[in-house]
Each structure stands twice: as C-alpha cells, then as structure tokens.
C-alpha positions in Angstrom: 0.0 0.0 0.0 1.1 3.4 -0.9 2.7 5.1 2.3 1.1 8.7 1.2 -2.5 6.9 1.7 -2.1 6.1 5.0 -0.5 9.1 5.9 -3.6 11.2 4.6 -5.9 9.1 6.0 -4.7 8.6 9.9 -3.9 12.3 9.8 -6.8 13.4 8.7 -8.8 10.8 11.1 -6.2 12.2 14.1 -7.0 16.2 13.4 -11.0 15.1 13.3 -10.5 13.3 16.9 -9.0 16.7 17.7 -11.8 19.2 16.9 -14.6 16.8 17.3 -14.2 14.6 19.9 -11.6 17.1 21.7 -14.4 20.0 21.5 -16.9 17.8 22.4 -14.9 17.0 26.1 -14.1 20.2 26.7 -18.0 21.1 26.0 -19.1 18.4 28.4 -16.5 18.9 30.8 -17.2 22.9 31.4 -14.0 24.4 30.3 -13.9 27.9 31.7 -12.0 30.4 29.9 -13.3 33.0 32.2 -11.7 30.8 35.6 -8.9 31.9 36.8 -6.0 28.7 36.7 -3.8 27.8 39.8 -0.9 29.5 37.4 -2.5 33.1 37.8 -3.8 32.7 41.3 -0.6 31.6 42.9 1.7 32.9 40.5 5.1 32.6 42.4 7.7 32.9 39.9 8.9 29.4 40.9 6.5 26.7 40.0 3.5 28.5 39.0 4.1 30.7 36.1 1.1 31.7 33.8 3.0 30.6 30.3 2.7 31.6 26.6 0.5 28.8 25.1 3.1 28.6 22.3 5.8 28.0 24.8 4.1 25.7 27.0 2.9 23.5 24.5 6.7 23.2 22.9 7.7 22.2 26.7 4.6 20.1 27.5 5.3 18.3 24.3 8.4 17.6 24.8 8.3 16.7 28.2 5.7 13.6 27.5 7.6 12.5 24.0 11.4 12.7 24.4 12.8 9.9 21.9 10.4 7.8 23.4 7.5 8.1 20.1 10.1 6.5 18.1 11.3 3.5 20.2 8.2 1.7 20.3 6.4 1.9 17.3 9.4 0.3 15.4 9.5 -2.7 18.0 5.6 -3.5 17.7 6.7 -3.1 14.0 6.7 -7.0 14.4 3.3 -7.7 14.2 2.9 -5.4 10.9 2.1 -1.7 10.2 -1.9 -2.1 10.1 -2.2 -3.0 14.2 0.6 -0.3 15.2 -0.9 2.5 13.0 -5.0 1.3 14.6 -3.7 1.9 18.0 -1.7 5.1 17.0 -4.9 6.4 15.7 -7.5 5.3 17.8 -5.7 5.0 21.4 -4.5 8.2 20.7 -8.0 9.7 20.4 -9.8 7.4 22.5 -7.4 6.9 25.1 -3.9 9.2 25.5 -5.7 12.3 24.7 -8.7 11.6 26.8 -6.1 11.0 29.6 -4.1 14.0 29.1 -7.0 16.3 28.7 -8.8 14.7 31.7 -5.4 14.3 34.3 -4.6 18.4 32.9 -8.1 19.2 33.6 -8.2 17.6 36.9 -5.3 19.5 38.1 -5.7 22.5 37.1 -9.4 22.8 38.8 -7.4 21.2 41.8 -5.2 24.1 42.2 -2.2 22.1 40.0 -2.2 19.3 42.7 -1.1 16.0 41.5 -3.7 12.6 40.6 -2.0 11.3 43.9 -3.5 14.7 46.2 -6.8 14.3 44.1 -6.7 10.5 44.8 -6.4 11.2 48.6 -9.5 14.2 48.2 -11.5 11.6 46.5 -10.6 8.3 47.0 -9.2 8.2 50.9 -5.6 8.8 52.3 -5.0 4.8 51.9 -5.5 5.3 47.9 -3.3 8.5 47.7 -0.5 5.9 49.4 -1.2 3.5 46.9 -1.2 6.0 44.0 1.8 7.5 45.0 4.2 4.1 45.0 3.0 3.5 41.8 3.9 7.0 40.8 7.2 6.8 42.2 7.9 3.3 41.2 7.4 4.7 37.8 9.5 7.6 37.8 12.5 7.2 40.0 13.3 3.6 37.2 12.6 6.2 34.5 14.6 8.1 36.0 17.4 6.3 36.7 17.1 4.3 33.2 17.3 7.6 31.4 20.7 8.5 33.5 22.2 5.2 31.7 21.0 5.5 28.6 21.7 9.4 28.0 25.3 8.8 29.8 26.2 6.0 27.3 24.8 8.0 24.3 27.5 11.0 25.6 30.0 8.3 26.6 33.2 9.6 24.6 35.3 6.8 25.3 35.4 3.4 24.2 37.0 0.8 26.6 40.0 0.5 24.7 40.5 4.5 24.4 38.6 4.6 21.2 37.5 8.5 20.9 33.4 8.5 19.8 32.7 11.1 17.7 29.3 11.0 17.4 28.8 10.5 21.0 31.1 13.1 21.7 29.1 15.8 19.1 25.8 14.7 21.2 27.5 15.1 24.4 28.6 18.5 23.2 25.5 19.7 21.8 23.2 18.6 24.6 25.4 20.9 26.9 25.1 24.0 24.7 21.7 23.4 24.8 21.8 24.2 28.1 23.1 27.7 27.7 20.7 28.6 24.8 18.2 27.3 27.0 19.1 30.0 29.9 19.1 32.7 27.1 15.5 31.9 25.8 14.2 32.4 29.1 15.8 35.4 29.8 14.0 36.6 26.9 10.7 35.6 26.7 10.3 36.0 30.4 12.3 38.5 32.1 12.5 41.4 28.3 8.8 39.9 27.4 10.5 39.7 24.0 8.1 38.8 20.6 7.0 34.8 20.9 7.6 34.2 17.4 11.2 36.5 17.1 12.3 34.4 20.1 11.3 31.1 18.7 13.2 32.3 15.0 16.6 32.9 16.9 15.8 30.1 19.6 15.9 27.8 16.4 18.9 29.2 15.0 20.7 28.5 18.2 20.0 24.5 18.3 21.2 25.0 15.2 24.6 26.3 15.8 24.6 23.9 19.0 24.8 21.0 16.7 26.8 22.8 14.5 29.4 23.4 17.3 28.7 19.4 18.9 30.0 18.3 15.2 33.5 20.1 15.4 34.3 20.0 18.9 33.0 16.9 20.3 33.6 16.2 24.4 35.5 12.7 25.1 34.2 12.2 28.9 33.7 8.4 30.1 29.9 7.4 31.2 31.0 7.4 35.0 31.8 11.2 34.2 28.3 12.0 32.5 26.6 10.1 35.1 28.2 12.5 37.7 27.6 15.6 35.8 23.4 14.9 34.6 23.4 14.1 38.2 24.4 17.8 38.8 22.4 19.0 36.1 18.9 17.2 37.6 19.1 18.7 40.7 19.3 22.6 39.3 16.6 21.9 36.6 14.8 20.6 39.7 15.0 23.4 41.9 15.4 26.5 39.7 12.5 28.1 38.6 10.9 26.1 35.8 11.0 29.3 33.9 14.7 29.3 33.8 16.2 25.8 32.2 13.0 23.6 32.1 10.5 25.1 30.1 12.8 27.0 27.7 15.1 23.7 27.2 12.1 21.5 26.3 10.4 23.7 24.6 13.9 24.8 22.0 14.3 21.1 21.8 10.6 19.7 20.9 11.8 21.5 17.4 14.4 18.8 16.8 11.3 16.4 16.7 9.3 18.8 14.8 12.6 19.3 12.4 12.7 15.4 12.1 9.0 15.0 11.5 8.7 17.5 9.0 12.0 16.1 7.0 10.4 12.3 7.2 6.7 13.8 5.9 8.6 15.7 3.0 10.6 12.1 2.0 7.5 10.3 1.8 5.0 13.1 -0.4 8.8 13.4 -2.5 9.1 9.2 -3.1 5.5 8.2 -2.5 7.0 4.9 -1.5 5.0 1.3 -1.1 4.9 0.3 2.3 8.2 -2.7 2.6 6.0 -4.0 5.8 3.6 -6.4 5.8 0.5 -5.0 7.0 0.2 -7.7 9.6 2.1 -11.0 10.3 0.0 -12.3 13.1 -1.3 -12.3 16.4 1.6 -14.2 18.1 5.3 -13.4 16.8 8.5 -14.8 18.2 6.5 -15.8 21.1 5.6 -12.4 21.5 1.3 -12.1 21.9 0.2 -9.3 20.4 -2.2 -8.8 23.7 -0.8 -7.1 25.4 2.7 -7.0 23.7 1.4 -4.3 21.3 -0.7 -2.3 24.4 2.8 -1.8 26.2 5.4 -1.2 23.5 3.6 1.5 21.7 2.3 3.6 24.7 4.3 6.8 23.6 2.2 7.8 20.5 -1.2 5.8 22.0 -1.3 6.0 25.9 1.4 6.4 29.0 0.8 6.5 32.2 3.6 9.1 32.4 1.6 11.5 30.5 -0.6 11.5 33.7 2.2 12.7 35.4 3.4 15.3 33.5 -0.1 16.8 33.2 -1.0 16.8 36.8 2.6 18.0 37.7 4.6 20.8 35.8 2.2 21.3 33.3 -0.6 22.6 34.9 0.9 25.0 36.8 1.8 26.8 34.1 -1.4 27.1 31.6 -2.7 30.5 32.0 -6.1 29.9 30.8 -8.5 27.0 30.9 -9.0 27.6 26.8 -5.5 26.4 26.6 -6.3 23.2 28.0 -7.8 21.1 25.1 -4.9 22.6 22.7 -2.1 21.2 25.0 -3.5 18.9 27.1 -5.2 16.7 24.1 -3.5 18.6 20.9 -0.3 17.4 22.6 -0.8 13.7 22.8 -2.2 13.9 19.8 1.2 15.3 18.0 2.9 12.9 19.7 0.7 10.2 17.7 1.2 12.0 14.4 5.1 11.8 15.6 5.0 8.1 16.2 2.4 7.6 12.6 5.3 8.8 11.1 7.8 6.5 12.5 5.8 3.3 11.4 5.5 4.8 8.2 9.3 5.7 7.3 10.5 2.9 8.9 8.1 0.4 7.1 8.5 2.0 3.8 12.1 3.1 3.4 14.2 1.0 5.5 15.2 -2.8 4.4 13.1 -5.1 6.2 15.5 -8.1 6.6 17.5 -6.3 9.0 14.7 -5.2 11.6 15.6 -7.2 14.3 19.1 -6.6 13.8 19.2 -2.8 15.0 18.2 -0.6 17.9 15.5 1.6 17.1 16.9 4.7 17.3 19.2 3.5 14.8 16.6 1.7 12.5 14.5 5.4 12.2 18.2 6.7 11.5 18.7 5.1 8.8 15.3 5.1 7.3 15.5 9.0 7.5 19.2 8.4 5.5 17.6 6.4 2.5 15.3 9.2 2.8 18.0 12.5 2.4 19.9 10.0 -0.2 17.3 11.5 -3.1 18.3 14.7 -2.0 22.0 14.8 -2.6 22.4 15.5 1.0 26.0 14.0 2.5 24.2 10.7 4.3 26.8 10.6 7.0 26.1 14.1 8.1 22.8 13.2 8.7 22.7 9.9 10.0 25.1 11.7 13.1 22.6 14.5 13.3 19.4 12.6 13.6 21.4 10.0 16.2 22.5 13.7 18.2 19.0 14.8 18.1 18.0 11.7 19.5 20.2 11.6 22.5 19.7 15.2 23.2 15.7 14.5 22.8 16.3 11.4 25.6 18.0 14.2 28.0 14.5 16.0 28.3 13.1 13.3 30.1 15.4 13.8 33.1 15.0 17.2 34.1 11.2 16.8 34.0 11.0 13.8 35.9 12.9 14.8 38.7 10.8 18.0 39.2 7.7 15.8 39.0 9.2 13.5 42.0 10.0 16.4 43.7 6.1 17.9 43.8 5.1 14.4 44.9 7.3 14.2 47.8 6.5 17.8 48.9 3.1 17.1 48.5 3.1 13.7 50.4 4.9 15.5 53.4 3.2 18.6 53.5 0.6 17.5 55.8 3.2 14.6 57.9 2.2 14.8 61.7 6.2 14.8 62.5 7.1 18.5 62.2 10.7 17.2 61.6 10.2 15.2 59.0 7.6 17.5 57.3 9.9 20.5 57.4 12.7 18.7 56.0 10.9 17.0 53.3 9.5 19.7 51.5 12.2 21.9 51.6 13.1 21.6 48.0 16.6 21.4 48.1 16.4 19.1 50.5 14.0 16.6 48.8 16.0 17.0 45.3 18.7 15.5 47.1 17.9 12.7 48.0 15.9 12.1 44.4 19.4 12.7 42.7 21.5 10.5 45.3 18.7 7.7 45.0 18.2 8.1 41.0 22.4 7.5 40.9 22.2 4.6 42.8 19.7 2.8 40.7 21.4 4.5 37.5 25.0 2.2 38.3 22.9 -0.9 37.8 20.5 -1.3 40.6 17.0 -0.9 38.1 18.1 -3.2 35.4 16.6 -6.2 37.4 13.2 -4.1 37.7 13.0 -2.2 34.5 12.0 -5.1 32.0 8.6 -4.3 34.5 8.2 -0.6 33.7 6.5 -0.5 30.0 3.7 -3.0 31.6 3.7 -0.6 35.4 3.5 2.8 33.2 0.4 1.4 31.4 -1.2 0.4 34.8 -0.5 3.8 36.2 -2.6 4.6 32.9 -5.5 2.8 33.7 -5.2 4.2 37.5 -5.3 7.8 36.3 -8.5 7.5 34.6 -10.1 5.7 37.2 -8.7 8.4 39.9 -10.1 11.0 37.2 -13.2 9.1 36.7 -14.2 9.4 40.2 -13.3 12.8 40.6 -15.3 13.8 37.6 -18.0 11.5 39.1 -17.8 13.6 42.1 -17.9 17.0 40.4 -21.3 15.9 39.3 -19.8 15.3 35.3 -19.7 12.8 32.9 -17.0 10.1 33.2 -17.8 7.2 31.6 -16.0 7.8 28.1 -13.3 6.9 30.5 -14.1 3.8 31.9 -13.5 1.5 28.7 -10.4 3.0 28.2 -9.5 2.1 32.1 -10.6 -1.3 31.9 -8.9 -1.9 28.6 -5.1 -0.4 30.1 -6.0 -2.5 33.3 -6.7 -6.1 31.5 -3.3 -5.1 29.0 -1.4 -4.5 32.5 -3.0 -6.8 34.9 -2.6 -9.9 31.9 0.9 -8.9 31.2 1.5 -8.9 34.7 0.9 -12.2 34.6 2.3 -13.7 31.6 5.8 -12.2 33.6 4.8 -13.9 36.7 4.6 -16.8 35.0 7.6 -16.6 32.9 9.7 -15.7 36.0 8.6 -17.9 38.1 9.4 -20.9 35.4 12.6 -19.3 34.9 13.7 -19.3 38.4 12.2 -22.9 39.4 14.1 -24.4 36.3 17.2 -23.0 37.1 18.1 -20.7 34.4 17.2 -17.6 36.8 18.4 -15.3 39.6 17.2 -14.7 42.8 18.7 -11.0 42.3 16.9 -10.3 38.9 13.8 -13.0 38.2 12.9 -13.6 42.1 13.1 -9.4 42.7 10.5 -9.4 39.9 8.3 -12.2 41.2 8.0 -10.2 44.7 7.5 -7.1 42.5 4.9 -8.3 40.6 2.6 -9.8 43.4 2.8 -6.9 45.3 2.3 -4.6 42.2 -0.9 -6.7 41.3 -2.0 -6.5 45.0 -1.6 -2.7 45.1 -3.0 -2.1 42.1 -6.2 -3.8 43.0 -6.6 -2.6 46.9 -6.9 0.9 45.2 -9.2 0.0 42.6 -11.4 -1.6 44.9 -11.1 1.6 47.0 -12.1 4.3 44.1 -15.2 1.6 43.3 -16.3 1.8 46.8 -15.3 6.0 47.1 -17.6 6.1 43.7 -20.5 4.0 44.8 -20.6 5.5 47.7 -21.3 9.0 46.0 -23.8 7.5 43.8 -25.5 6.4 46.2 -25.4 9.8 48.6 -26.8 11.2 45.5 -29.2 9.0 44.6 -30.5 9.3 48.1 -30.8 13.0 47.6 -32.6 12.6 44.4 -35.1 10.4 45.6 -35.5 12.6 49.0 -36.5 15.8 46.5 -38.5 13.7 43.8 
C-alpha cells in the first residue's frame, strides 16, 4: 500500500478526533475560559508561572515525548504496520488524549495538585499511598534508566580508548543546549521579548549547537556523565521552571518537529509502497500481540507518564482554561502524528530483513538516511545529526522527571504529623537531594533487574489515572464514563501482562536458568504490584458508589 494513503488518511482521522471529539470533552467537561487557573492565582515565579501557550505546549510536548514516540512503534513493528498504526490512531484519540485532557483538567481545577492529592480528596488517604508508589515506582526507574542511557549516548570513550565522535558531538550539543536554553528564558520571560522573534533565533541557536557538537565533540567516560546529569537534575529541579526547564524542552521539541517534518517531506517526494507487511499475526517470536502491542507502543497511544506530567509541571503553568484542550489533548495527539510517522518511514524506506538486527533509534536513522539520499544530501552528516538529536531528545526526560518526584514528595509531606520530617521534606533542596543521590544509585545498575517491568507498570499507572479521574469527575457531578472503557482496557493489557511475567519468571527461576537477584526481585515485584493495584481499585469503586448512592438518596429525597 502506498505510504502517502495512509498518511492522509490517519492524519486526517487524528486532526478530526482533535476538533470533534476534543471539543466535544471540553464542552461536556465545562471548560472555563473566564476561571482563573492555579498558574495566575498563585503565581510565584517558581513553579507557578502563567505561560505563553506557544511556549508551554513546545515544553509540554516535549516533556511527555522525548525519543520515546520513536522506540516503540518500530518494536511492535513486528506484528505489521496495520495493528501499530490502529492503535496510533485510535488510542490516541480514545485513550492518550482523553487522559491528558482529563489528568490536565483535573489538576488545574485542583489548584495544579497532582492525581496522587486528588486521589487522597477523593478516594481516601490509603489510595493517595497507593497512587503514590506507583507513581514513584514509575518515575525514579525512569529516571534512573534515562541517566544510563543518556550517559552511554554522551559516553566519549570506548574501553579500549577509542575516541566517539558522534557520542562526543551529542554530548557536546546537549550541553550547549543548556546555555541557549538560559538565554531563551531570559528573553521571553524577564525582556517579554516577541513569541515568534524568540522562537526564530531560539531555532537558529540549536542550530549552531549541533553545529558546534559536530566540530568540537567532548571525550568524557559514562562514570563522568553520570556525575555531571546528576548535577544537572538537581538545578533543573529546583530553579524556577522558567529558567532551564521550560525554555530547554520547549527549543528542543523542534528537533522532533525538524525530524517529522524532513520524514513527511521524504515520503510526499518518493510516494514509497509500504516494505511492511500489514500484519504478520497475532503471536510473533513468542511475542502475543495482547498485550505485547498495548505496552510497547504507549508513547504515540497512551502512557501513564503523560498523567504525570499533566497533573505535575504542566498545569501550573497554563494561564487559561481555553488552553487546556490545545495542550493537554493537541499534545498527545502530535505525539501520535510523531510516532504515525515512525511506522510509516520505517516500514517504507528501511530494508526489512535487518529489523531485528538494530536498535530503534538506529533503524528510524537510517530510514531518514535512505530518505535524504534523493536529495544529494552527505548521508553521513545526517545519520550523526538525527542520532544527536536523539540523545539530546532522551535528555528532556530527566529534568522533567525529577521535578515531578519532587512535587510528589513535597506534596506527600506537606501534611506529615512529625514536624521534623515534614519540614525537612519539603524543603526543596532538601527533597531533590535525596531524588538525585537515590536516582544515581539505581542509574549504576540497581533498576536493570526491575525495568523489563516498567512498560507493563507505566500502562497500569494509565488505567489508575483514569479511574482516579473518573471518580473525581463522578464527584464533580460530570460525565465520566467515556473513561471507563479505556480504564478497563489499560487494566486487563497491564494486569494480563503482569501475569504472563509472573509466570515466565517464576518458570525461569524454578528451572534453574534464573536469579534470585533479577527474576525472584521481579516475582516479589509483581505480586505486590498486582496486590496494590487492586486494593486501590477496589477503593475508588467503593469511594464512587458510595457517591452515587449519597446522591441517589438525595434525588429520591426531593422527587
């Protein structure tokens, strides 16, 4: 099938989930534009800033994509194009923008609390403890996973003394980012310069950072660039998210934009027949394609992180409640185009035979090369500029997250009965701390034994945010229940993969070819996950019958 007919088609099915079915939420949800946000009313020049919606949807964006649209897409690639580009497009209607528009929502008409502080108003203080590990599980792994895999991308040194070039030129790159970054925000912020004059030089500066990061790489060994994001995560954590956070992700969400836009330009210039079968079966390599499909592409469909994000930095920063649909849904929904465009350039212009023989960073790479090798472009130039961007995309994942564990924990202790401890743990500094000396621990090996888990936890933490928001919304006296299929569905993807790596762990370590250190660590991770996840499921249930029922009572009493 021609790649430009697909295309057309799932982006023109993608912009009509946007104004239809994204207009129709906002309608039955009550947007406000005339409601003043958290962002205005506690405006504190720290956390809460009312942003640009230009600005705040390039960091949103970025924040809840990184490099991440274009992993996944490529693995599911194994079952064929026609499932991965189905749950592109629809769970990225029906599912990741209903969240993201929901979780933002939420948050913002909570005062930009988190889903854990609306779970403990709604739910019960048990089910905010619940939500919370699950949260944290989540991000301190992603965390620490991210610290690995950016520090080998800017590792500069082989073992043998082999200099890296190309990781050298990322490494480089990324930390001129930095400083463009600080520059930005001057700008916009502090001289209220023009959006759009700000955003033209803002571009021209990644620019001449990769520019720069191709003639004078840095040769530093991982143990170095461990050390020094480590430094990095704790002042993007505490400095105000005007400063480094919001300009950096939002300069760098136009390296995806750059790569989209070059990948949708090779496939309108070649018109290329999709190399990918459309579908090669439901079970592949051992591989099911429930729920293998459900947790690989999550990026692009639905995440649990998303969640996050929305309930955390984001919505203390969106100035007006009309904003809301445009970056809480129009987000997710340009991460789908993002990952739609993966499937496509990867299924069309790269040589299927050696799929399984490449990362997928790499794979898109060099489907984007056979792409620029119409255009007389040098091929080697850009293979090492798409791999930079890449690695520098992967670093915006860090600073975010660590500022996301930080408002949980400060949250969680504001209201601790020990003084002490209360004091101590939500002084910021403080708090960061201990993230950044906890995050390095598990970032020298300790979450490799866990992480095979976190695709399969992040899609439960999915299904956990739209139940959260489905009884808040409940409670608010608003329809919900175009969130409840989409709950179930996340929870019987998690809850049976759950299961299938019970079950393949357990086998593994009772036939000998496991560990207790890495399959028995996941066993006692997975029981207890399972048993979590379901004590606060059974809790929302009760905490939303037991409104409907108040209600119902109060109804009949007035009938």
């Amino acid at each position: 099938m021609n790649a430009i007919t697909i295309f057309v088609i799932s982006i023109v099915a993608l912009f009509m989930g946007y104004i239809f079915y994204g207009g129709w939420l906002a309608k039955t949800w009550g947007i406000n534009p005339n409601k003043k946000t958290p962002a205005v009313k506690s405006n504190d020049n720290d956390d809460y800033v009312p942003t640009e919606r230009g600005i705040l949807f390039g960091h949103h964006f970025s924040s809840i994509a990184g490099a991440s649209p274009i992993s996944g897409p490529v693995q599911a690639a194994i079952f064929g194009w026609v499932p991965v580009v189905l749950w592109i497009v629809l769970g990225g209607i029906f599912f990741g923008a209903a969240q993201d528009f929901s979780s933002l929502f939420a948050s913002i008409r909570n005062n930009g609390k988190s889903l854990v502080a609306i779970t403990e108003k709604n739910v019960g203080k048990y089910g905010k403890q619940l939500f919370l590990i699950f949260a944290l599980f989540t991000m301190l792994f992603l965390i620490a996973s991210f610290i690995d895999i950016v520090a080998s991308a800017f590792e500069g040194l082989a073992a043998d003394g082999t200099k890296l070039a190309q990781n050298g030129a990322s490494a480089t790159a990324s930390m001129l980012f930095i400083f463009a970054s600080l520059i930005f925000g001057f700008f916009t912020h502090r001289l209220r310069s023009n959006f759009i004059v700000s955003s033209f030089f803002g571009v021209l500066l990644i620019v001449l950072c990769i520019a720069l990061g191709l003639y004078f790489p840095l040769y530093f060994s991982k143990t170095t660039w461990i050390i020094v994001l480590l430094i990095y995560m704790f002042f993007a954590a505490i400095t105000p998210v005007w400063v480094l956070l919001q300009p950096r992700d939002y300069l760098n969400a136009f390296l995806l934009y750059g790569m989209c836009f070059f990948a949708i330009v090779g496939i309108f210039y070649k018109h290329p027949q999709m190399q990918l079968a459309p579908f090669y079966g439901f079970n592949i390599a051992g591989e099911a394609l429930f729920p293998v499909l459900f947790i690989t592409v999550t990026c692009g469909a639905i995440s649990g992180f998303h969640s996050l994000i929305c309930s955390g930095t984001t919505a203390k920063q969106v100035k007006s409640e009309k904003d809301i649909k445009f970056i809480g849904f129009g987000g997710m929904i340009l991460e789908s185009i993002i990952a739609l465009v993966v499937i496509i350039v990867v299924g069309a212009f790269f040589d299927q035979s050696n799929i399984y023989k490449a990362v997928p960073p790499v794979i898109f790479a060099n489907a984007l090369v056979n792409i620029s090798a119409g255009f007389g472009i040098d091929t080697s130039v850009v293979y090492t500029v798409i791999m930079l961007s890449i690695s520098a995309l992967a670093f915006t994942t860090l600073d975010t997250s660590a500022r996301l564990v930080r408002y949980l924990l400060q949250e969680y202790f504001q209201d601790f009965s020990n003084k002490f401890i209360q004091t101590k743990l939500t002084n910021p500094y403080i708090v960061t701390a201990i993230i950044v000396v906890f995050s390095g621990i598990l970032a020298l090996g300790g979450y490799k034994a866990i992480w095979p888990l976190f695709g399969t936890v992040n899609q439960l933490l999915a299904a956990l945010a739209l139940l959260t928001v489905s009884v808040w919304l409940g409670r608010m006296g608003k329809k919900y229940k175009m969130l409840i299929f989409p709950m179930i569905f996340m929870l019987s993807v998690a809850l049976v993969a759950l299961m299938i790596l019970l079950y393949n762990n357990i086998v593994s370590l009772v036939g000998g070819f496991g560990t207790f250190f890495k399959e028995g660590i996941q066993i006692i991770s997975i029981i207890a996950l399972i048993f979590l996840a379901i004590n606060l499921i059974l809790d929302s249930i009760r905490a939303l019958w037991g409104f409907y029922r108040e209600r119902k009572t109060i109804e009949d009493k007035y009938k």
